[in-house]
C-alpha positions as CSV (number, residue, x, y, z in Angstrom):
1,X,0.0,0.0,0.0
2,X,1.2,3.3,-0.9
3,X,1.5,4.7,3.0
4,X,1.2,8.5,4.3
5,X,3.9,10.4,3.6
6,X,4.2,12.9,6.6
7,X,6.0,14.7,4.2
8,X,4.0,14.6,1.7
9,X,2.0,17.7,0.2
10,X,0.2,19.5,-2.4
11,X,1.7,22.9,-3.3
12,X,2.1,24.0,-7.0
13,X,3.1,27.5,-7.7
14,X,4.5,27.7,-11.1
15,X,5.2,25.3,-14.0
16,X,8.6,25.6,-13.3
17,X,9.8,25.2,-9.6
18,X,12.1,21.8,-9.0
19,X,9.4,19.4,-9.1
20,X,9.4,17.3,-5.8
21,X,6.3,15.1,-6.0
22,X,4.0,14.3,-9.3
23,X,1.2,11.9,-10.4
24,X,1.4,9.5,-13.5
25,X,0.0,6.4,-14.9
26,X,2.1,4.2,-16.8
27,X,0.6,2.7,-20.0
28,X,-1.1,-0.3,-18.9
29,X,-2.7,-3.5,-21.4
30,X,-5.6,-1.4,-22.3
31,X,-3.5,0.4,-24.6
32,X,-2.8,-2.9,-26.2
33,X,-6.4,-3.4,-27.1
34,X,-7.4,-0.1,-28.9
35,X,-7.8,-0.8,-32.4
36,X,-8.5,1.5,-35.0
37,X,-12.1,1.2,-35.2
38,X,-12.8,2.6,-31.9
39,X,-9.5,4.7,-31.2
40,X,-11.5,7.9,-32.3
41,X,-14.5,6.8,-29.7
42,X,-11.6,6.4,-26.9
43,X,-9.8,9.6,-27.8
44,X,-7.0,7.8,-29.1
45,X,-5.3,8.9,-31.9
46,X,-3.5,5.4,-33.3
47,X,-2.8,2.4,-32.6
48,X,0.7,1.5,-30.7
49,X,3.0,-1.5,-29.7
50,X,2.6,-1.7,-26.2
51,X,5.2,-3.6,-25.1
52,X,7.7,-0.6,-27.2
53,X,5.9,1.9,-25.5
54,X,7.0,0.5,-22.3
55,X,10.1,-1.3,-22.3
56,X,11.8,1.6,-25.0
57,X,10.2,4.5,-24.3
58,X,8.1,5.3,-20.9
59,X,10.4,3.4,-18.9
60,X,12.9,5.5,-19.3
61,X,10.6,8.5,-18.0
62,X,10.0,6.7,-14.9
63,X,13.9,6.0,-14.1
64,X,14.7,9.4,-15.1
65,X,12.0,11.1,-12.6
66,X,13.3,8.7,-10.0
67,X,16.8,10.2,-10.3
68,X,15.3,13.7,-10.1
69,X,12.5,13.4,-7.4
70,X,13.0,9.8,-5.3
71,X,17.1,9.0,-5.9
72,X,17.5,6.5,-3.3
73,X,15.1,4.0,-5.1
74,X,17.3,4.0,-8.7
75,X,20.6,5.3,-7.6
76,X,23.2,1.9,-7.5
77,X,20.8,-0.3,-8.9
78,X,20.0,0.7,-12.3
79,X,22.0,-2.3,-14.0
80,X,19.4,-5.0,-11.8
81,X,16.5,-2.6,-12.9
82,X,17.2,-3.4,-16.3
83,X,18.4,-6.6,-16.1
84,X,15.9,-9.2,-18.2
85,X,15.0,-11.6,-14.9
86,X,13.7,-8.7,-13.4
87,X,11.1,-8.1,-16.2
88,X,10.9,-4.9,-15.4
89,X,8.8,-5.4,-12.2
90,X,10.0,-2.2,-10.7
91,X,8.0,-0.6,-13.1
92,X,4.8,-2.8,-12.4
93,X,2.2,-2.2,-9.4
94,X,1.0,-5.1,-8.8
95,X,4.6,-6.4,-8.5
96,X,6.5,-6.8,-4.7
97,X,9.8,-5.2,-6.5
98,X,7.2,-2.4,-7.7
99,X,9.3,1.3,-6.7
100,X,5.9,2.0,-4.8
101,X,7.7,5.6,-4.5
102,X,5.9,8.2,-2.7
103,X,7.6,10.7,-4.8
104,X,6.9,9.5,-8.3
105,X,3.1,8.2,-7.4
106,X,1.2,5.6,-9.4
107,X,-2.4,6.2,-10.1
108,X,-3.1,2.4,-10.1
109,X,-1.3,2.0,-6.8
110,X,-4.3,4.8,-4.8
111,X,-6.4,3.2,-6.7
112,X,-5.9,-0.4,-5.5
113,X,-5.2,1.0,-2.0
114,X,-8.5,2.7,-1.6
115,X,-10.5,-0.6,-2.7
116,X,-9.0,-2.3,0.4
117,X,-11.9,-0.5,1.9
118,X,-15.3,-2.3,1.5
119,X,-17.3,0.4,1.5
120,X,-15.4,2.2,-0.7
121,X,-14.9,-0.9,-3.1
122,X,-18.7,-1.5,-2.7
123,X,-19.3,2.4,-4.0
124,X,-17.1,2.1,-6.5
125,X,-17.7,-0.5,-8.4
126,X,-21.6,0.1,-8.0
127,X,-20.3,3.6,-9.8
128,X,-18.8,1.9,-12.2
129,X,-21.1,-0.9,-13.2
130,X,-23.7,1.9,-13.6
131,X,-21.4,4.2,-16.3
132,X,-20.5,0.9,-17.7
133,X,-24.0,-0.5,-18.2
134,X,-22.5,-3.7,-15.8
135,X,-24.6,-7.0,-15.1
136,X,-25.6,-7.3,-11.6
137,X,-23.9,-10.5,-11.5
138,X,-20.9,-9.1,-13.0
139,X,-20.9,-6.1,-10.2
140,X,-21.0,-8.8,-7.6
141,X,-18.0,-10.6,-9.4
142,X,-16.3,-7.3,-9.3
143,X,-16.7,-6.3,-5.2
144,X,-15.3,-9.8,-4.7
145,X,-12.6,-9.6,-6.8
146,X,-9.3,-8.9,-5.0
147,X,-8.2,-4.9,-5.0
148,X,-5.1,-4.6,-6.8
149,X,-6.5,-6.9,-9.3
150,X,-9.6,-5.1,-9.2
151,X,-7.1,-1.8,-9.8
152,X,-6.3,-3.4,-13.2
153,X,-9.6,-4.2,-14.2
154,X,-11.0,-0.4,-13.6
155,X,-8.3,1.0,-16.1
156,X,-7.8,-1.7,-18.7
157,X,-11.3,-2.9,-18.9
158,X,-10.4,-6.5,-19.0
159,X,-10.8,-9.4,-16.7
160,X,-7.2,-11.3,-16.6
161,X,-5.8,-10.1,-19.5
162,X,-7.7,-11.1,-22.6
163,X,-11.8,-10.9,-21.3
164,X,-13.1,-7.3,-22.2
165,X,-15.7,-6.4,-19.5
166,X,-15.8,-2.8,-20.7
167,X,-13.6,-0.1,-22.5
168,X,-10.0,0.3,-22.4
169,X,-9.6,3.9,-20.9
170,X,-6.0,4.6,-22.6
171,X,-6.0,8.0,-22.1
172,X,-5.6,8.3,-18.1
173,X,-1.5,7.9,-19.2
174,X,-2.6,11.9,-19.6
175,X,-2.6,11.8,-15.6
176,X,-2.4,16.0,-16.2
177,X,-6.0,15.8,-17.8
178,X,-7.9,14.7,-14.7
179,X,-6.7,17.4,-12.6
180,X,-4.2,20.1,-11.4
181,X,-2.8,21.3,-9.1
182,X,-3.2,25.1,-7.6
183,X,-1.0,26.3,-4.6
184,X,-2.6,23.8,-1.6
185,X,-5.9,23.1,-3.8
186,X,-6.9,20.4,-6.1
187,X,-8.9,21.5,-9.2
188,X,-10.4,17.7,-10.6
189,X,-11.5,18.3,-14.3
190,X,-14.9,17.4,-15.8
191,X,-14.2,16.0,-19.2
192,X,-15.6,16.9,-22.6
193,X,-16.4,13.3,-23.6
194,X,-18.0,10.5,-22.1
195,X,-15.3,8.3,-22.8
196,X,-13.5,9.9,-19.6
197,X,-15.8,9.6,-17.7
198,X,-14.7,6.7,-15.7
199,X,-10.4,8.3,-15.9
200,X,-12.7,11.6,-13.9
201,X,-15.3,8.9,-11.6
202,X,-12.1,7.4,-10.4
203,X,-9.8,10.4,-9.7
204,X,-12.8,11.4,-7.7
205,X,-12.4,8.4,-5.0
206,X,-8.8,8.5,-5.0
207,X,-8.6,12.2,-3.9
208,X,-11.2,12.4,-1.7
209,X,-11.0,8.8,0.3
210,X,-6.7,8.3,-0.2
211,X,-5.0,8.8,2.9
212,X,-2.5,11.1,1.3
213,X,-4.6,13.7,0.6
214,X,-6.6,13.3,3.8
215,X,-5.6,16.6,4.7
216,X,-6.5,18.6,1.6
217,X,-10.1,17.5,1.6
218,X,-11.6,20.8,2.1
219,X,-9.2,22.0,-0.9
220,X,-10.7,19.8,-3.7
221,X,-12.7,21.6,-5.4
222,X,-15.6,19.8,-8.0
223,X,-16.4,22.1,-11.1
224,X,-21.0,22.2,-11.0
225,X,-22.9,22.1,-13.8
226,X,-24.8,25.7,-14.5
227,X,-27.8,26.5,-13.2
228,X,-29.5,26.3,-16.7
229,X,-27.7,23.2,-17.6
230,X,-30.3,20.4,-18.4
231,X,-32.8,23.2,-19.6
232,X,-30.5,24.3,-22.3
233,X,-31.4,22.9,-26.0
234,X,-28.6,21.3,-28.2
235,X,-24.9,19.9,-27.2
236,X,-23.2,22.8,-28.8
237,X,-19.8,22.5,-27.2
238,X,-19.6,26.2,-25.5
239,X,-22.5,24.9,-23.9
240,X,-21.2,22.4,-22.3
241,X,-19.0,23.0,-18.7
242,X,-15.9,21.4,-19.9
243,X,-12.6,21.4,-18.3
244,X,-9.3,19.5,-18.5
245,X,-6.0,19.8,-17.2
246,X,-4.4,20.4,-20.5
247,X,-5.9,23.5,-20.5
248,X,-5.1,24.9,-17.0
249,X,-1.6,26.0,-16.1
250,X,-0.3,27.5,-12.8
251,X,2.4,30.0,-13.8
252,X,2.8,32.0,-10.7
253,X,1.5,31.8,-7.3
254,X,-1.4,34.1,-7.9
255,X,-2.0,33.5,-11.5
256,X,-4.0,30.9,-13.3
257,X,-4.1,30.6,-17.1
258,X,-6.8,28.5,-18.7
259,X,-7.5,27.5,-22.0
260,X,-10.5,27.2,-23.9
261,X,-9.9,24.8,-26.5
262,X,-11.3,21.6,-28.5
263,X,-11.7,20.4,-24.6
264,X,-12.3,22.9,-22.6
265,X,-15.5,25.3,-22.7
266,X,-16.5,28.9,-22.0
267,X,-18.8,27.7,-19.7
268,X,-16.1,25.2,-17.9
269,X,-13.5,28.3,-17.4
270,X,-15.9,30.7,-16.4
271,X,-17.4,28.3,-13.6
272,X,-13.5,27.5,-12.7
273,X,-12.7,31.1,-12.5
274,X,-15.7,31.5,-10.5
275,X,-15.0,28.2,-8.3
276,X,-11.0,29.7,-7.7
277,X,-13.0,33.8,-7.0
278,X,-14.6,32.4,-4.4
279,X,-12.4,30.4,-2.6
280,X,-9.2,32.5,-2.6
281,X,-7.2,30.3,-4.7
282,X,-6.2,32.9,-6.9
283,X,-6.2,36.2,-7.8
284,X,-5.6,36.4,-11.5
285,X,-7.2,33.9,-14.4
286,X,-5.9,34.7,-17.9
287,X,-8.8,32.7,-20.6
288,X,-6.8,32.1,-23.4
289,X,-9.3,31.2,-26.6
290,X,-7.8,29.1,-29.1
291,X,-8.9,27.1,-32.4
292,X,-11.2,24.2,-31.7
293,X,-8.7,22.3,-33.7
294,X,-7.5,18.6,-33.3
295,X,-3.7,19.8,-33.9
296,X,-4.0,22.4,-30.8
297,X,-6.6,19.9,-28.7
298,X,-5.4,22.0,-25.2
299,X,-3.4,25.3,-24.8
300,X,0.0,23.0,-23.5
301,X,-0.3,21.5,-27.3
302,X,1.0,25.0,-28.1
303,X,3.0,26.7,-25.9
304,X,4.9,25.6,-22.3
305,X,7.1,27.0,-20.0
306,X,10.8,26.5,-19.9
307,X,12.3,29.3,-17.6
308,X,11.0,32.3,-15.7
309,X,12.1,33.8,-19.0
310,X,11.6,31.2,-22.0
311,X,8.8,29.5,-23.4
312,X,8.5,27.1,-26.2
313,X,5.6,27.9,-28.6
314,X,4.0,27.3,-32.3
315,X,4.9,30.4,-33.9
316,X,2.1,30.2,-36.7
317,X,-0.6,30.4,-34.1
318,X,0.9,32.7,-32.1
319,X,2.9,35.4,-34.3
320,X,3.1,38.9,-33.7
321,X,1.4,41.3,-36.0
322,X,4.1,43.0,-37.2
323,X,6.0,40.2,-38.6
324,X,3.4,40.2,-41.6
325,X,4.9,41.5,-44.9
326,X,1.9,44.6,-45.5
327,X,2.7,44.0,-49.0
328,X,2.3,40.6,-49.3
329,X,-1.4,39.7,-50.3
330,X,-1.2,36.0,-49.4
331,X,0.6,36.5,-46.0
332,X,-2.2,39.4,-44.9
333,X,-5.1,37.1,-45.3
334,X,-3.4,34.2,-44.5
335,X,-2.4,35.1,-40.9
336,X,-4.4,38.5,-40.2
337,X,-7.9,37.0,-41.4
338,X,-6.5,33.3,-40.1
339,X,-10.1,31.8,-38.7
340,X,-6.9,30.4,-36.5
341,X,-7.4,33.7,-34.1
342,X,-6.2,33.5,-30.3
343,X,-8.4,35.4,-28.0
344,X,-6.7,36.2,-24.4
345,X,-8.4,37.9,-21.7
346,X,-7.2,38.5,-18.2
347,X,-9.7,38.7,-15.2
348,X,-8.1,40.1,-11.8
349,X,-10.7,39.3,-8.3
350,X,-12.3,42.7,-6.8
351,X,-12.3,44.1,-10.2
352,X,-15.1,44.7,-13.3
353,X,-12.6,45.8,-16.0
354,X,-10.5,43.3,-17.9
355,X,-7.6,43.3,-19.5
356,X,-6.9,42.3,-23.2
357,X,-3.5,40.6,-24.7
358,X,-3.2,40.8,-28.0
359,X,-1.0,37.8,-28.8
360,X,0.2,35.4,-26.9
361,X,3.8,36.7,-26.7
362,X,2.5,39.5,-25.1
363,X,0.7,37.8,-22.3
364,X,3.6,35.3,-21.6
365,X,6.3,38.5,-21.8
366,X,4.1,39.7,-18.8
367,X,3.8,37.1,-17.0
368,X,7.6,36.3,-17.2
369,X,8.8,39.8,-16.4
370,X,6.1,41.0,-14.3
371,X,4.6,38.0,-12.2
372,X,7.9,35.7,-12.0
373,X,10.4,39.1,-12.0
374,X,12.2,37.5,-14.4
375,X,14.6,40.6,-14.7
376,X,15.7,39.4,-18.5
377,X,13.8,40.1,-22.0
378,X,11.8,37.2,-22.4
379,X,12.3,34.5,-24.9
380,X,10.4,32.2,-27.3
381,X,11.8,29.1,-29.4
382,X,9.7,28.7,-31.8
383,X,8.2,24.8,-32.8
384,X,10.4,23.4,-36.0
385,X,12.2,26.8,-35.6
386,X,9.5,28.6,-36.9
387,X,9.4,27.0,-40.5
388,X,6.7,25.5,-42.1
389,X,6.4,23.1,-42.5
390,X,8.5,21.5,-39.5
391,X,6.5,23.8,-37.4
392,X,2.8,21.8,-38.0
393,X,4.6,18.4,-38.1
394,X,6.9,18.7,-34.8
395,X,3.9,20.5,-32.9
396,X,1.8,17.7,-34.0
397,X,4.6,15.2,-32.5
398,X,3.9,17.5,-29.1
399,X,7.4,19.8,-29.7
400,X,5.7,22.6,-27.6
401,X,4.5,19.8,-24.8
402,X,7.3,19.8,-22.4
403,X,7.8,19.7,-18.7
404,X,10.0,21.2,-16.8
405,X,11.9,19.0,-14.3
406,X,13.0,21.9,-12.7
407,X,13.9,25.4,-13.8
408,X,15.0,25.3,-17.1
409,X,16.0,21.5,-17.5
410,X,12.9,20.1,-19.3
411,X,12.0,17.1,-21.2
412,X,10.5,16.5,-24.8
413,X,10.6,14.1,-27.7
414,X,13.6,13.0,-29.5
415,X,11.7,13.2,-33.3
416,X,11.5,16.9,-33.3
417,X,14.7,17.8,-35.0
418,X,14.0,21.6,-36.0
419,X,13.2,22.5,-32.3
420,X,15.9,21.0,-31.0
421,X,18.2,22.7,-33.4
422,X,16.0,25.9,-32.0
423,X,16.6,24.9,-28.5
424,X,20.5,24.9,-29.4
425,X,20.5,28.3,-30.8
426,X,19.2,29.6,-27.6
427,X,22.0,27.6,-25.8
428,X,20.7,24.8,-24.3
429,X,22.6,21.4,-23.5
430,X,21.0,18.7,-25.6
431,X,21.1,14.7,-24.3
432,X,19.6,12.0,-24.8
433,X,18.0,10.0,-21.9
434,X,20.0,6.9,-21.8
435,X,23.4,8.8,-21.8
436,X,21.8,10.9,-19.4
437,X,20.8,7.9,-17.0
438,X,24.7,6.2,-17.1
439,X,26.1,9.7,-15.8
440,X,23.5,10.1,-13.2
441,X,24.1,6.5,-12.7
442,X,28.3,6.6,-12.8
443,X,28.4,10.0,-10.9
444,X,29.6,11.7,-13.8
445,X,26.5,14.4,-13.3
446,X,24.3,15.3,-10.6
447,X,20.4,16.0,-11.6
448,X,20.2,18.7,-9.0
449,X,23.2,20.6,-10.7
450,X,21.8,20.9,-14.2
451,X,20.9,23.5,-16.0
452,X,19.5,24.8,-19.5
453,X,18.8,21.1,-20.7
454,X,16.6,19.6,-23.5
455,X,16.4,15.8,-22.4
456,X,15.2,13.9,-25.2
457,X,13.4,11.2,-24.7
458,X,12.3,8.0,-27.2
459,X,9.2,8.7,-29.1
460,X,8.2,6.3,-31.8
461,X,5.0,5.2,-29.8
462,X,4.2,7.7,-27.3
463,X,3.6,10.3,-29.9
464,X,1.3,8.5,-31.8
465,X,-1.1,9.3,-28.7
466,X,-0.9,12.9,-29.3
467,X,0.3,14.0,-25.8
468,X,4.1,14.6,-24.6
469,X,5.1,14.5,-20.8
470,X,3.4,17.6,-19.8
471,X,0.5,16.0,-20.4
472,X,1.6,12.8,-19.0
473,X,2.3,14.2,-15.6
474,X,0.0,15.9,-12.6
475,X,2.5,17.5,-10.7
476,X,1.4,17.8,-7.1
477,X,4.5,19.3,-4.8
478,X,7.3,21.6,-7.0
479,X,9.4,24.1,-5.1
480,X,8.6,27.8,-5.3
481,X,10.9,29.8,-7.5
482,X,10.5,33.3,-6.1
């Protein structure tokens, strides 16, 4: 069982702080059961090789975050980690050699402690069968089942490994998705498509009934549907109250950004900004409006945060004004008359007036050198380094979708070539993960020295499911930077 950490706590201030404690879910064997007639229905973009995935590529995100967050469960013994007899059972939950860190938290590991409970399990699988359109029999199978098996059931969908009870959920490897993180509170999302539904009805038991987060209870906070809500005609999506974690970012202590997106409603950031008003969570919410575009699903599909004073970004979407040639007819209504317009609007608490950003550069120049003090011009490296059409292609393979270890040390694909040359320009250290892991490994580097990094991590099958490790993390404890 995952104990109490007496250490342990929520506190996120910024996207960049040294990050001390996050969430994830590594890919588990519903993944290895979408196929591509009902990958659009599960919100899956392709099909992938599971055991690849794994063994080659997430892996290698879980070893590297143990050197980072958790060293005493890698450091010495990354040689019997890999070794084939071990079968990589440090990496499995349901395994005794499992790293069970309390640092570098596994999703499936709450969720099989909280079913120890019988009331709980009971609940929850009564929740569950209902959503899931369960037999009675089968939801009497289920409570009887034992809980860390029963873990594996809830997220794959399969009984043992090959009977389909319900559908894969292959998304929750997006742990960001199902909620963030806000100073001491916990914001859970309410997803635009019923396919989540289950990733959102089991975040809800783990945060509320887990013993490590018993003392943040009061701070969860549960996004309502409107007043209006089931008198409204039509499922037009602004309708809707939509949120996900994609689309929120914390960026300074007092400072929320969300998105409105493909995901994320008007409706979903209003009653968020509303929800946060009230409770003194924050005192600023910047909406940022973007396309309702597959290519830019959630605002951390195009842009991040690298240092107090660098982002990454897709320049096409996000390009000042004045770059546009005034003479060139095709540029002018190309990008000035783009439909692909970003609308930014800041809200501050205790006051009617808003304030209007006409680019994104703009807003993330102020929140760099005004909210974070970052002292320096701020800088952008551009997706593909700003050239079509290595710009579309890399963002698509989530170039602009990094996270940030810790200030300015941040990790992203190895397949985006353009932005890394980018990300060299603006002198940053490039390595690859492996060679990173033998010097962490042979004391040749220390994680907590680094700086101005791009770690590049393996890619073939991760990016075919359209998210990159900001979205695949839910950071829940990072230091604070000012």
């Amino acid at each position: 069982m995952t104990k109490k950490n007496n250490d342990f706590k929520i506190d996120v201030t910024s996207e960049i702080g040294d990050l001390r404690c996050l969430l994830i879910h590594s890919p588990d064997s519903g993944l290895g059961k979408v196929v591509p007639s009902k990958a659009q229905d599960w919100l899956f973009e392709d099909i992938v090789h599971l055991d690849t995935m794994r063994r080659n590529e997430y892996d290698y995100y879980v070893k590297l975050l143990m050197y980072f967050l958790d060293p005493d469960k890698i450091k010495g013994k990354l040689q019997q980690i890999d070794s084939e007899e071990n079968n990589r059972s440090f990496f499995k939950p349901d395994n005794k050699n499992f790293h069970a860190s309390t640092k570098v938290v596994e999703i499936q590991s709450l969720l099989a402690d909280i079913l120890i409970e019988d009331d709980i399990r009971k609940k929850l699988v009564a929740s569950v069968c209902a959503i899931e359109n369960c037999t009675y029999r089968l939801q009497q199978k289920l409570i009887d089942t034992n809980p860390i098996e029963l873990a594996k059931i809830f997220i794959s969908g399969s009984l043992g490994n090959d009977e389909m009870i319900f559908a894969p959920i292959p998304n929750l490897i997006f742990s960001r998705d199902i909620g963030i993180a806000i100073n001491n509170y916990m914001l859970l999302n309410k997803p635009a498509k019923k396919a989540r539904s289950r990733e959102t009805l089991l975040a809800r038991y783990i945060f509320f009934n887990h013993p490590l987060f018993a003392a943040y209870k009061n701070n969860i906070l549960e996004i309502p549907e409107t007043v209006h809500y089931f008198l409204r005609p039509g499922e037009e999506q602004d309708e809707k109250t939509t949120l996900e974690g994609g689309d929120v970012m914390m960026v300074s202590p007092q400072h929320l950004v969300i998105g409105c997106s493909e995901r994320t409603s008007l409706s979903g950031a209003n009653e968020a900004m509303k929800l946060l008003f009230e409770n003194d969570v924050v005192k600023k919410v910047t909406i940022v409006k973007i396309p309702h575009k597959r290519d830019y699903m959630h605002i951390d599909t195009i842009f991040t945060q690298v240092k107090r004073n660098v982002w990454v970004m897709l320049g096409s979407l996000s390009a000042l004004e004045d770059t546009v040639e005034e003479t060139n007819v095709m540029k002018w209504f190309t990008d000035k008359k783009s439909k692909n317009k970003t609308d930014i609007i800041q809200f501050e608490k205790g006051k009617s007036k808003p304030k209007l950003f006409k680019t994104l550069e703009e807003l993330l120049s102020d929140i760099s050198e005004n909210d974070l003090q970052s002292g320096k011009k701020t800088k952008f490296i551009y997706s593909g380094n700003d050239k079509f059409p290595f710009d579309a292609r890399e963002q698509w393979t989530d170039s602009c979708n990094l996270l940030a270890v810790k200030e300015g040390v941040v990790l992203g694909y190895d397949r985006n070539d353009k932005t890394v040359e980018a990300f060299r320009k603006k002198g940053f250290d490039i390595i690859k993960v492996a060679d990173l892991l033998q010097k962490f490994e042979n004391d040749e580097l220390d994680p907590q020295e680094m700086k101005d990094t791009l770690i590049l991590m393996p890619s073939s099958e991760l990016s075919r499911a359209r998210g990159g490790f900001h979205c695949m993390s839910m950071p829940l404890f990072r230091d604070k930077i000012l």
